[in-house]
Steps between C-alpha positions, in 0.01 A plus 500: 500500500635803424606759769457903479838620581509844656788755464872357539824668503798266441815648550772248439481092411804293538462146370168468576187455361226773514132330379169676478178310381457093510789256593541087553859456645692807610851293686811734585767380347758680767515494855658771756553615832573832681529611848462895565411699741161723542409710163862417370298322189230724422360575141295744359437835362539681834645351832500695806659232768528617900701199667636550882688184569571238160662138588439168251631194692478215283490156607424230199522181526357384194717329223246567259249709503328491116645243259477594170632205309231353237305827548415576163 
């Protein structure tokens, strides 16, 4: 069923895939991580950020946390 799509502002795509309208199968075919602290990764237009106090301790004990072999 198609969808009514309101307005969108797209300011940068990197490797990705941007779809609008009917899909099946939509499967990354990459798979990151990042650790930052508060409003260190924010996108947009305009960003007004106000942070007091900004620590990112990371503990992760997964080997694997989205396989993407065979994901096609």
């Amino acid at each position: 069923m198609p969808a009514i799509i309101g307005p969108v502002q797209i300011i940068h795509v990197s490797g990705g895939v941007v779809q609008f309208g009917d899909t099946v199968i939509i499967s990354p075919k990459t798979a990151s991580k990042s650790t930052s602290g508060q409003g260190a990764i924010n996108t947009g237009g305009f960003i007004v950020t106000n942070n007091g106090l900004s620590a990112s301790n990371v503990l992760d004990t997964n080997l694997i946390d989205q396989p993407i072999v065979g994901n096609n």
